[in-house]
C-alpha positions as CSV (number, residue, x, y, z in Angstrom):
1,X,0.0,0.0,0.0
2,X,2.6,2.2,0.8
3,X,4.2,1.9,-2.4
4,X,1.6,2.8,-4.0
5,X,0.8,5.7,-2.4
6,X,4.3,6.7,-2.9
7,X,4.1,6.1,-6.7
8,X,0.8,8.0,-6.9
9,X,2.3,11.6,-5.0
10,X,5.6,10.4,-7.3
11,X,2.6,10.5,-10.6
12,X,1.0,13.5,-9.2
13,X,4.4,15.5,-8.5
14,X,5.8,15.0,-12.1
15,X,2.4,15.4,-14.0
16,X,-0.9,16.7,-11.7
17,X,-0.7,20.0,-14.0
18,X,-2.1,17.7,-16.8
19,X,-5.1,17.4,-14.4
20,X,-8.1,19.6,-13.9
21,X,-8.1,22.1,-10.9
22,X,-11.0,20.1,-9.3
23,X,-8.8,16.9,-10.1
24,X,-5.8,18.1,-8.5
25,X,-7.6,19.9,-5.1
26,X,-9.2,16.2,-4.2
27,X,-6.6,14.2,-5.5
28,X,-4.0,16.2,-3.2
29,X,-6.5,16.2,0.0
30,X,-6.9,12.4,-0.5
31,X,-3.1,11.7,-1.1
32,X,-1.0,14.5,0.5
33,X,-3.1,16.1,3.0
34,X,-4.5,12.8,4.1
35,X,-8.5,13.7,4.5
36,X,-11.0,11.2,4.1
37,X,-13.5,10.9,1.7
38,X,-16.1,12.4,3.7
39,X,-13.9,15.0,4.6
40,X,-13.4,16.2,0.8
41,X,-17.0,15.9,0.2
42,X,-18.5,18.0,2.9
43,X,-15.9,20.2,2.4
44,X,-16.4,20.2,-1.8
45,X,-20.3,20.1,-0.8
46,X,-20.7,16.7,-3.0
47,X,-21.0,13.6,-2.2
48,X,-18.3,10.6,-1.2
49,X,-18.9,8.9,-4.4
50,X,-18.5,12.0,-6.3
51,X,-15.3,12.8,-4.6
52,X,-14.1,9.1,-5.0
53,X,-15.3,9.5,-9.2
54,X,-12.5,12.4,-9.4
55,X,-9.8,10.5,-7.7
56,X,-10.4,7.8,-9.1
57,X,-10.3,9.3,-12.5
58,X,-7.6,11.3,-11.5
59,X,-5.3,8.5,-10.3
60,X,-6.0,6.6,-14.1
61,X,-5.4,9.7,-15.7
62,X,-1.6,9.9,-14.4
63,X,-1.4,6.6,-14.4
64,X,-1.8,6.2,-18.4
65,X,0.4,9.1,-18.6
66,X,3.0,7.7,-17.2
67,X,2.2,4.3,-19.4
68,X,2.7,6.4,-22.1
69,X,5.9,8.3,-21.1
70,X,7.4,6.1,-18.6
71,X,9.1,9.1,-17.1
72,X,8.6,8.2,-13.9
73,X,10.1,4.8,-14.2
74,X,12.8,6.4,-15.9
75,X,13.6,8.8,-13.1
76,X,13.7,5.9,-10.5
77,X,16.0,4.0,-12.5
78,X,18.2,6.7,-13.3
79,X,18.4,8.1,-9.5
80,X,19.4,4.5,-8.3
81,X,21.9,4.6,-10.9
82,X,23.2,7.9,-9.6
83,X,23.3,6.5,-6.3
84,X,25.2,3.6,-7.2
85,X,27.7,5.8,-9.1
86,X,27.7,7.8,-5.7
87,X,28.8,4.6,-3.7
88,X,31.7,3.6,-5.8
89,X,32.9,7.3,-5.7
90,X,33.0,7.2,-1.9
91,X,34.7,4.0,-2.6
92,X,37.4,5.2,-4.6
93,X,37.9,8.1,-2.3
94,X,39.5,5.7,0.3
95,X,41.5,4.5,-2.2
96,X,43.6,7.2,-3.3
97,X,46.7,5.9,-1.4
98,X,47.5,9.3,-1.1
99,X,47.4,11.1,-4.5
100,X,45.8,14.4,-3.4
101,X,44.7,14.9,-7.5
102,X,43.4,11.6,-7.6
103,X,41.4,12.3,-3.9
104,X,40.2,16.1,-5.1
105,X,38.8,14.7,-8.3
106,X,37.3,12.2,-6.2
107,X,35.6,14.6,-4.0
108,X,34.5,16.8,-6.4
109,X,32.4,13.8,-8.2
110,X,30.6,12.6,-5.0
111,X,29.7,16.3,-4.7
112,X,28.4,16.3,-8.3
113,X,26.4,13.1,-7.8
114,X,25.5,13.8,-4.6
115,X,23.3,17.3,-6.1
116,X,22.5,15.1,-9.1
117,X,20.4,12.9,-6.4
118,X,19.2,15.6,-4.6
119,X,17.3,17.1,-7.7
């Protein structure tokens, strides 16, 4: 369950513009804020199954998108990548046997992919 509520915030972050203002109010309250349902509703003035319609449709909508674009995958693949890359430049860092160019350049790229991964 978790993961999936991760991967629909991850959906929502990268493409809940594409969604309609009404979309992306409930959809955030429901996923981000963490309101019920009936909370949504008697705040929206509508009912639960009318709030649940517009998440529901919400949730497909950026769900096709990203079966179309596969951006999101994309982005998790690549930032694991970058934090492997990360790892075997701490790595080499320790094993500079005491070559300070060999140990600056080695800083300097676990700085890069560290901001990389932060982005």
């Amino acid at each position: 369950m978790e993961d999936e509520t991760l991967l629909m915030t991850m959906l929502f972050d990268f493409f809940g513009e594409l969604l309609t203002e009404k979309q992306q109010e409930y959809f955030d309250l429901y996923h981000n804020e963490d309101f019920s349902l009936s909370e949504i509703a008697e705040k929206a003035g509508i009912t639960r199954q009318g709030v649940y319609d517009i998440i529901t449709r919400a949730e497909k909508t950026l769900l096709e998108i990203e079966l179309k674009t596969g951006i999101v995958h994309r982005w998790r693949e690549t930032r694991a990548e970058l934090q492997q890359a990360e790892a075997i430049a701490h790595e080499l860092l320790q094993h500079t046997d005491g070559d300070a160019h060999v140990a600056d350049l080695s800083e300097k790229l676990v700085k890069i992919l560290q901001e990389l991964i932060k982005e």
